[in-house]
C-alpha positions as CSV (number, residue, x, y, z in Angstrom):
1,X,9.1,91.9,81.9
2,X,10.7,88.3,82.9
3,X,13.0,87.8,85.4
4,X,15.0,84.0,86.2
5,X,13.1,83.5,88.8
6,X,10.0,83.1,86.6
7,X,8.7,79.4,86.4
8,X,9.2,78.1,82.6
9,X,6.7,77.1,80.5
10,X,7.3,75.1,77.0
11,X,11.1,75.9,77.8
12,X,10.6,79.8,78.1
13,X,9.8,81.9,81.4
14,X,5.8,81.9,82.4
15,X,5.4,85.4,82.0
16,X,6.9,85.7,78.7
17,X,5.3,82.6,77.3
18,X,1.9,84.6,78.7
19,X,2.9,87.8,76.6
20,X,3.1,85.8,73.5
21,X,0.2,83.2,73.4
22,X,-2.2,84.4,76.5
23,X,-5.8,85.8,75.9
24,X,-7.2,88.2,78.4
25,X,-10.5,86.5,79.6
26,X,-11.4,89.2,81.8
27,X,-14.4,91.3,81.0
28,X,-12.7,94.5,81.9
29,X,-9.8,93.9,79.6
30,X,-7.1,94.4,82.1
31,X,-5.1,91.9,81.8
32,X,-6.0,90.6,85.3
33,X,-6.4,86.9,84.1
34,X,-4.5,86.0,81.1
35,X,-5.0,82.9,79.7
36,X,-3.4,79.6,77.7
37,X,-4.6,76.7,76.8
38,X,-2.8,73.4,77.0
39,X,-5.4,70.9,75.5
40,X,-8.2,72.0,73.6
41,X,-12.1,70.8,75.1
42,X,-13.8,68.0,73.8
43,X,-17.2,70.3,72.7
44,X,-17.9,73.5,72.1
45,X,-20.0,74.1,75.5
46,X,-19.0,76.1,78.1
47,X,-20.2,76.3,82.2
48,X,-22.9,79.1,82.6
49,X,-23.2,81.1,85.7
50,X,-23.9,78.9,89.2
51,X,-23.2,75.7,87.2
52,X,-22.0,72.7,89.3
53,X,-18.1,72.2,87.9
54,X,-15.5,69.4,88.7
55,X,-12.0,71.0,88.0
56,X,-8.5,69.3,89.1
57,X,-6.0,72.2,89.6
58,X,-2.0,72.9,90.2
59,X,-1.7,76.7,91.7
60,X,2.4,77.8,91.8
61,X,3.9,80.9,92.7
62,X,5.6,82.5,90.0
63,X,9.0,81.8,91.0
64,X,7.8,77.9,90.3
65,X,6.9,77.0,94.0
66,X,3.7,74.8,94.1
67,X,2.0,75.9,97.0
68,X,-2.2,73.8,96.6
69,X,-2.6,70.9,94.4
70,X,-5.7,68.7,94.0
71,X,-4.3,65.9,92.2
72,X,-1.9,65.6,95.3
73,X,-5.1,65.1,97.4
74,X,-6.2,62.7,94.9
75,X,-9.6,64.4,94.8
76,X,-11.1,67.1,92.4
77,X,-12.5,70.0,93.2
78,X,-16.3,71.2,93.2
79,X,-17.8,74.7,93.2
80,X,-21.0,76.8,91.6
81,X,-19.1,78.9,89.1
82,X,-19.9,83.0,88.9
83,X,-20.9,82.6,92.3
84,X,-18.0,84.3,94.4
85,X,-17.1,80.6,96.3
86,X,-13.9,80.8,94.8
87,X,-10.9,83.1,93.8
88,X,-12.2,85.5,91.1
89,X,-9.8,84.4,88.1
90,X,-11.4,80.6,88.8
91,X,-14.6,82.4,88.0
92,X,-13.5,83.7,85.1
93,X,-11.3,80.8,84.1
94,X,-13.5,78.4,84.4
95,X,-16.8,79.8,82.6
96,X,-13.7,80.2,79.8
97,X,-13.2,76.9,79.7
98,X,-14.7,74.1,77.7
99,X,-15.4,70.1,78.8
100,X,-11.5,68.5,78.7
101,X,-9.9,71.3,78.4
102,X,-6.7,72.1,80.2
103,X,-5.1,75.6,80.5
104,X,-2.9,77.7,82.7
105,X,-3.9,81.1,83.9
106,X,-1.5,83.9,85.3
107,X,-3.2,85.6,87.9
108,X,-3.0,89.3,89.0
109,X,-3.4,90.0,92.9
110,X,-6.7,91.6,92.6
111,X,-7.9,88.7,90.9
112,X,-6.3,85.8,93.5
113,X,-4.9,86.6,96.8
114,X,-5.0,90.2,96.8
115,X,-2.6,92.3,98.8
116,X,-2.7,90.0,101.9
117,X,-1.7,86.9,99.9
118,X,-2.5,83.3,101.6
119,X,-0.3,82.8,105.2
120,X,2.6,80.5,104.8
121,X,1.7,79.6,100.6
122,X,1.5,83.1,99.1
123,X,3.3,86.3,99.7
124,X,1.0,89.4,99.8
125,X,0.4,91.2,96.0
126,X,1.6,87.9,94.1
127,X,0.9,87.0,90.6
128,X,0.6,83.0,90.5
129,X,-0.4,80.8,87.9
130,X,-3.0,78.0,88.0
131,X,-3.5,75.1,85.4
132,X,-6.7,74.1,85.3
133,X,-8.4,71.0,84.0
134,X,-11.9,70.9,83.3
135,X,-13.4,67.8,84.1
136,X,-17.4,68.0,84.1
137,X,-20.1,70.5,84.6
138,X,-24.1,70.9,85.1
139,X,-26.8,73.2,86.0
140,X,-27.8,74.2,89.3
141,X,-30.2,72.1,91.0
142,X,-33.3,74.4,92.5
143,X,-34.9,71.5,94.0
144,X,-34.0,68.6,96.8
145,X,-35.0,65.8,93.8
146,X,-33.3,67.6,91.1
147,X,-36.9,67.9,89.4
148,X,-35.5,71.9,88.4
149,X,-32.5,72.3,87.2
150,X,-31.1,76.3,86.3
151,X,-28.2,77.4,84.3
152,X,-28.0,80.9,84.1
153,X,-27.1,82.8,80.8
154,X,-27.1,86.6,82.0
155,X,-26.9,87.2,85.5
156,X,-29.4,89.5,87.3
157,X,-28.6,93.0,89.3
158,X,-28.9,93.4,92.9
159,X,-29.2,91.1,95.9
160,X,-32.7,91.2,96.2
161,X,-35.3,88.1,95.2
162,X,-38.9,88.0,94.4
163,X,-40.6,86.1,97.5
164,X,-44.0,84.1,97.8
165,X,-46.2,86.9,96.9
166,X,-44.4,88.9,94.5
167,X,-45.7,90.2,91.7
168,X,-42.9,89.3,88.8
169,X,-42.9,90.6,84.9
170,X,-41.2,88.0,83.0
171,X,-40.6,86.9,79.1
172,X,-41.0,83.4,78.4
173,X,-39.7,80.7,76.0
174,X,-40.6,77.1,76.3
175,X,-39.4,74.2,74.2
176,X,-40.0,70.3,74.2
177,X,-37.9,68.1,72.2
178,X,-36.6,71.1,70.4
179,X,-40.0,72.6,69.6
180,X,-40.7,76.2,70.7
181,X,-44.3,76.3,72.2
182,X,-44.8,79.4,74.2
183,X,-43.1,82.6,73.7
184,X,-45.0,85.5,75.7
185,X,-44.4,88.0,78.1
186,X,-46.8,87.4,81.4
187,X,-47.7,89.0,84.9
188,X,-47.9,86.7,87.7
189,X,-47.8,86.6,91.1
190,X,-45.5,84.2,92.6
191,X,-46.8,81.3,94.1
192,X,-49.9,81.3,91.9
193,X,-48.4,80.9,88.6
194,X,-50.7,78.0,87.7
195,X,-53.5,80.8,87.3
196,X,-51.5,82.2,84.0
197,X,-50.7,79.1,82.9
198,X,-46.7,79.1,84.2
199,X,-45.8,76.0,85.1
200,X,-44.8,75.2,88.6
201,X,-41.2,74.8,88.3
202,X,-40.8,78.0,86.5
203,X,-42.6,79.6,89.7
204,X,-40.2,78.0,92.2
205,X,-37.2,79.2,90.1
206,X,-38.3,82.8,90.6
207,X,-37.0,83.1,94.3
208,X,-33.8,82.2,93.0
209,X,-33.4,85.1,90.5
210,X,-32.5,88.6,90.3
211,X,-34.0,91.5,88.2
212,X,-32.2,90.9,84.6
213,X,-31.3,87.6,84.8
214,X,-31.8,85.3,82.3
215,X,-31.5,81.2,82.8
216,X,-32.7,78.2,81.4
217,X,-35.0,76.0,83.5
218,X,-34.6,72.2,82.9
219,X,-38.1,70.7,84.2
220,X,-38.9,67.4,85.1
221,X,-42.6,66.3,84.2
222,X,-43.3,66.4,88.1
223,X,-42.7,70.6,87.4
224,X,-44.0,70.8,84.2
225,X,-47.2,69.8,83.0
226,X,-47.4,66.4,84.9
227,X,-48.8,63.4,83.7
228,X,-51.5,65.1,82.1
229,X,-49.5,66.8,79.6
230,X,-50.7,70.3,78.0
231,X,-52.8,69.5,74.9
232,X,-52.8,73.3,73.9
233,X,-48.8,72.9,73.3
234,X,-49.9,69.8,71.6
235,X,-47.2,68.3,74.5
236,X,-48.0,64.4,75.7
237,X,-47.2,63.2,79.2
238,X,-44.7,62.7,81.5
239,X,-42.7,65.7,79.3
240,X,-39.6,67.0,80.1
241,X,-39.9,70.4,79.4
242,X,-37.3,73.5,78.9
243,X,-38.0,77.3,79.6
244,X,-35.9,80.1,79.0
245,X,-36.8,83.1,81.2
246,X,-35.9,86.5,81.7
247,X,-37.4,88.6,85.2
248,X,-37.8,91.3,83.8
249,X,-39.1,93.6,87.1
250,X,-40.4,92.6,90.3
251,X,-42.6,94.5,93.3
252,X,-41.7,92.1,96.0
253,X,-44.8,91.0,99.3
254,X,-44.6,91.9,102.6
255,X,-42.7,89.9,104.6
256,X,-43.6,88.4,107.9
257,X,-41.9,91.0,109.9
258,X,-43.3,93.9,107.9
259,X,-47.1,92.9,109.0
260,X,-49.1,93.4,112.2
261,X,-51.6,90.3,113.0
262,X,-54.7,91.4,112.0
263,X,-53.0,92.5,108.7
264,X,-51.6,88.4,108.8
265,X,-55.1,87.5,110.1
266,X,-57.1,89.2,107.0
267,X,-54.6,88.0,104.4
268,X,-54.5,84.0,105.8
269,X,-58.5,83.8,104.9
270,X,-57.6,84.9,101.4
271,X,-54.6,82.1,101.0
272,X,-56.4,80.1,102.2
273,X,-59.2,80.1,100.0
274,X,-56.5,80.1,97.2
275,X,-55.1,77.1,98.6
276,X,-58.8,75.0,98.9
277,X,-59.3,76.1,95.2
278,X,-55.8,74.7,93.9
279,X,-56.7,71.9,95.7
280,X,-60.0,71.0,94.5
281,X,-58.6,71.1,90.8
282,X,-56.3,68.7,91.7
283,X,-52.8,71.0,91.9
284,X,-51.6,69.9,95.3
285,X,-48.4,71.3,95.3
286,X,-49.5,74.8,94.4
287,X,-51.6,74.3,97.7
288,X,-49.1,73.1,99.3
289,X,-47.8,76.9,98.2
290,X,-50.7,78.9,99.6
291,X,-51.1,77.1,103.3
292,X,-47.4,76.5,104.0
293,X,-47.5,80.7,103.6
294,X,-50.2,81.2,106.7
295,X,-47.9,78.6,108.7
296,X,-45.0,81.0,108.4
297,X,-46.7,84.1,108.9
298,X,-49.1,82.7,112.2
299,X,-46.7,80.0,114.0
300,X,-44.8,82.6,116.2
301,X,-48.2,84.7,116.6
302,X,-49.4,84.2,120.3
303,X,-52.5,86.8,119.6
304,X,-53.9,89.8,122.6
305,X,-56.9,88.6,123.2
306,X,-59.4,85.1,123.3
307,X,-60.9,85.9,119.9
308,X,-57.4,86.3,118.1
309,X,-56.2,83.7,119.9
310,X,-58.7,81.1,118.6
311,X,-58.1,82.4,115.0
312,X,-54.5,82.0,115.2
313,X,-55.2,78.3,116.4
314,X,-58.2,77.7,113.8
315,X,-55.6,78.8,110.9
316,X,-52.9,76.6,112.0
317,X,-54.6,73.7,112.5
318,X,-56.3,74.0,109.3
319,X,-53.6,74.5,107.4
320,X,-51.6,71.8,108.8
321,X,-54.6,69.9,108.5
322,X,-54.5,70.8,105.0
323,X,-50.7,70.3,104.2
324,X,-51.3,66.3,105.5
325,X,-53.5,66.2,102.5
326,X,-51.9,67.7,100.1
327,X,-48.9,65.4,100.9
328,X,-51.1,62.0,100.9
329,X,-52.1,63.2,97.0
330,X,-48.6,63.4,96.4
331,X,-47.1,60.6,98.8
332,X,-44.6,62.6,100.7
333,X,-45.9,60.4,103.4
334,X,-42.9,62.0,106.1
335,X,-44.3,65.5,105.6
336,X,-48.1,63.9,106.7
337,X,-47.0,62.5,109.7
338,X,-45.1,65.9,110.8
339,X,-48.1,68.1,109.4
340,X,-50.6,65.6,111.6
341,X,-47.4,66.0,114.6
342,X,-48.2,69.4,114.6
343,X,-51.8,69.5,114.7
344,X,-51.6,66.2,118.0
345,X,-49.5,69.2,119.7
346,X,-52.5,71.7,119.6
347,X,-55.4,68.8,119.7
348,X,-54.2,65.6,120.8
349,X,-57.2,63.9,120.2
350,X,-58.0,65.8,116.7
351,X,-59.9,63.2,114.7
352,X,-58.7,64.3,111.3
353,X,-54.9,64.5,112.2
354,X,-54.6,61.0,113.6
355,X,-56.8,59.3,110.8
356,X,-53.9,61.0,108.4
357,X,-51.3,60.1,110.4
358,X,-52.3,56.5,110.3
359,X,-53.0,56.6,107.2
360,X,-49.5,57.5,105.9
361,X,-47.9,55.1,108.7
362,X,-49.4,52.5,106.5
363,X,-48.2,53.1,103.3
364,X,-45.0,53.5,105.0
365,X,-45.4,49.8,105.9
366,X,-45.5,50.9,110.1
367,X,-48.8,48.8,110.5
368,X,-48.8,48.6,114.3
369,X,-47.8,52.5,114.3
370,X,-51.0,53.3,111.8
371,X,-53.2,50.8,114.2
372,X,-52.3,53.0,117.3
373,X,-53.5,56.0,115.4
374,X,-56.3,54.3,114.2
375,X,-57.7,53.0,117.3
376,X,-57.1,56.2,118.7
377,X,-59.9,57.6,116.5
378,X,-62.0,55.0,117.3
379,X,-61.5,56.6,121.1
380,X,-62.3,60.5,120.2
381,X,-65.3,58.9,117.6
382,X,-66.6,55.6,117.8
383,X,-68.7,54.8,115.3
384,X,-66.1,55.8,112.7
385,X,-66.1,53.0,110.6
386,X,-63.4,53.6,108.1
387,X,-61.1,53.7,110.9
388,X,-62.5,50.3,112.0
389,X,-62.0,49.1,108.3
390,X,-57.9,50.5,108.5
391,X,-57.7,48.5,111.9
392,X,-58.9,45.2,109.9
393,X,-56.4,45.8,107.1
394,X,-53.4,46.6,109.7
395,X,-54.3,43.5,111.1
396,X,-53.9,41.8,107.9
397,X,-50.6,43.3,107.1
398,X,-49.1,42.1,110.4
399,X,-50.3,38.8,110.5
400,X,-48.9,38.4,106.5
401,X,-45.7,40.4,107.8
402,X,-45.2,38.0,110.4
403,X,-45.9,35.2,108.2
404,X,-43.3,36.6,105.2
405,X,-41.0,36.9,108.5
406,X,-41.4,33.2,109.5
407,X,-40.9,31.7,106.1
408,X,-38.0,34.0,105.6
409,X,-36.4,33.0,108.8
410,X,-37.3,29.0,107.9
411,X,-35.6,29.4,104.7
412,X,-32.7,31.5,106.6
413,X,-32.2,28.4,108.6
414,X,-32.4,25.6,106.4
415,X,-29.8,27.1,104.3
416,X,-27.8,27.4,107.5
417,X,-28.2,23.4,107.9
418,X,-27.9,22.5,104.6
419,X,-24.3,24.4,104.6
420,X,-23.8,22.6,107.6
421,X,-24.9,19.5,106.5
422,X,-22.8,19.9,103.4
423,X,-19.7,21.0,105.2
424,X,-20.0,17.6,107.9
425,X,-20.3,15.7,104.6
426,X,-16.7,17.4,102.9
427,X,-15.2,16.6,106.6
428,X,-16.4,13.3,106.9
429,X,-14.8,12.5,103.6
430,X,-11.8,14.0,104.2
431,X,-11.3,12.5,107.2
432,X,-11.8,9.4,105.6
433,X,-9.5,9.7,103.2
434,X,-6.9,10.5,105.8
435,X,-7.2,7.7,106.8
436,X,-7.1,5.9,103.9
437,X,-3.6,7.6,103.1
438,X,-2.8,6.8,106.9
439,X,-3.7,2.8,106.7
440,X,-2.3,2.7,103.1
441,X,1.1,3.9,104.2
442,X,0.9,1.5,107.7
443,X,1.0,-1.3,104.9
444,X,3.7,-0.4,103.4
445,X,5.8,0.1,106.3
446,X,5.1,-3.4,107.7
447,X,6.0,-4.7,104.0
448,X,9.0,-2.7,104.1
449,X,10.0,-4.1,107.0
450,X,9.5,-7.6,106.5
451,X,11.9,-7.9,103.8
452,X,14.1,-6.5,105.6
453,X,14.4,-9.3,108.1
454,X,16.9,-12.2,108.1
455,X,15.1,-15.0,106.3
């Protein structure tokens, strides 16, 4: 039913206009969120669950009032759609939508502002209507450098997550350059994927998903198969790489809170020997996996007694110890010097934690920092010489720092005189041609006047 107060659309009142050309996107059918669309997308792709999306957007009342407006903030608007950060028909809307495409959507309450409506924009249990413009969208990024990207195609039940530790059933289907190359379903614990052949970024997804979901993992060589590719798949490297996984059931581990010391104690020697063996075949983040665990599980531990007391300190320090070198492989040179920070707190004068520390300080270019640390070691042990061969080489750096410094300053400053030189020059001329111009019209004056006086 219409009534005049109803905002028009195409020259007819919204709701009617709704009645004759709206579809109902909502999964239940209810007619909650009917849509129309204004201007067809430019593809046929639509967002997937948690994708990134840009939208511009009008929302009215239905009586025509505009009560929010991006376009009138001159800025669009970003949110992870299917991901309840935004009013449930925007949800549905959106993940409607395709790339370009513009529509309007009439709104019930339950699916906007419910029965308390928005203070001072909308009145409790109010249908309003949004357009919508589409402007961009893309996956969810899992990882600070973008290295895993997830879109998700069926979303998972429950709240819950697998956590380092969990044992995860899951279906696999991995592609490169459109190829499929491994379709299986595999076991693994999470964390140690590498052991079934799962690639790391397909293990880092997994605390991100729910029991039933299914996504598609975008992987950058780095989480992939690295540089050394996967001859197996036949797959070079430096691949990007493209899984489509389903978590199909998970038991999740213990965590921290759920575990007495000597149950953390007993479980750090096994990590830790998990950790050593990643890192001796060269799989330094997967390390980085297994000792970053024993950190979490022993940093708040104080211990009872002398003998867990040393253990606690002997596993931390270790593993720290371990983390600094796991992060020189893979030149995260910031997470070395806070690793080798950590140990200096429990063992100031720890040999291994300040030779790291240097060492990172110097391929971060601090070459009197890395000296400090250096000569430090030369302190706690003497006749370590390749701490007296990094004190040579910091040396060397400084003196060709401060040389780069001095040419760059000499250069700095004969620019500065040459402009100045050049800019005396333009005066000088200038001036001189004032006075030129000033002489020149002297002359004529005193011509002027002389035939003007009585011959």
């Amino acid at each position: 039913m219409t009534t005049d107060q109803d905002v028009t659309m195409d020259g007819q009142p919204a709701t009617a206009m709704f009645a004759a050309k709206g579809i109902d996107v909502t999964p239940n059918k209810d007619q909650g969120v009917i849509k129309v669309v204004k201007r067809q997308g430019l593809d046929g792709e639509r967002p997937m669950i948690g994708d990134r999306v840009t939208v511009h957007y009008t929302g009215k009342l239905l009586a025509g009032k505009k009560f929010d407006c991006s376009r009138d903030r001159k800025e669009p608007f970003s949110f992870n759609v299917g991901k309840g950060q935004v009013l449930k028909a925007w949800d549905i809307g959106v993940l409607s939508m395709q790339r370009g495409e513009v529509c309007t959507l009439l709104c019930k309450p339950e699916y906007a502002y419910g029965s308390a409506g928005n203070p001072d924009k909308v009145p409790p249990s109010s249908l309003v209507v949004f357009e919508m413009e589409l402007l961009k969208f893309e996956g969810e990024a899992l990882t600070d450098d973008s290295g895993v990207i997830r879109r998700i195609k069926v979303k998972g039940d429950g709240y819950t997550n697998p956590n380092d530790g969990s044992t995860v059933e899951v279906h696999l289907e991995g592609r490169c350059g459109g190829r499929l190359f491994d379709r299986r379903d595999v076991t693994f614990v999470v964390g140690e994927a590498e052991d079934k052949g799962v690639p790391l970024g397909v293990d880092r997804a997994m605390d991100k998903m729910q029991k039933g979901e299914c996504c598609v993992l975008y992987l950058k060589p780095k989480y992939g198969f690295g540089t050394q590719g996967k001859p197996e798949y036949k797959i070079g490297p430096d691949k990007d790489i493209i899984y489509e996984v389903t978590l199909k059931n998970f038991q999740r581990a213990k965590e921290s809170w759920e575990m007495d010391l000597p149950e953390k104690l007993d479980l750090a020697a096994t990590v830790k020997h998990k950790g050593n063996q990643y890192f001796k075949a060269g799989w330094y983040h997967q390390a980085v996996i297994q000792y970053q665990r024993i950190v979490s599980w022993l940093e708040m531990e104080c211990g009872t007694g002398v003998e867990q007391q040393k253990r606690i300190q002997s596993f931390m320090l270790t593993s720290h110890l371990n983390l600094a070198l796991c992060f020189l492989r893979i030149k995260e040179f910031s997470q070395v010097v806070e690793n080798c920070n950590k140990v200096i707190e429990l063992d100031e004068s720890n040999e291994k934690a300040l030779y790291r520390r240097g060492e990172a300080r110097l391929l971060r270019n601090e070459f009197s920092l890395a000296m400090e640390d250096f000569q430090h070691v030369l302190q706690v042990n003497p006749s370590n010489r390749a701490a007296r061969a990094q004190i040579s080489i910091c040396q060397s750096k400084i003196k060709e720092h401060h040389e780069q410094d001095k040419k760059t300053y000499a250069n700095m400053f004969q620019k500065f005189a040459d402009r100045d030189a050049k800019i005396g020059k333009t005066k000088r001329r200038r001036d001189e041609s004032v006075r030129s111009c000033m002489n020149g019209e002297v002359g004529i004056k005193r011509r002027r006047r002389s035939q003007d006086c009585p011959s």
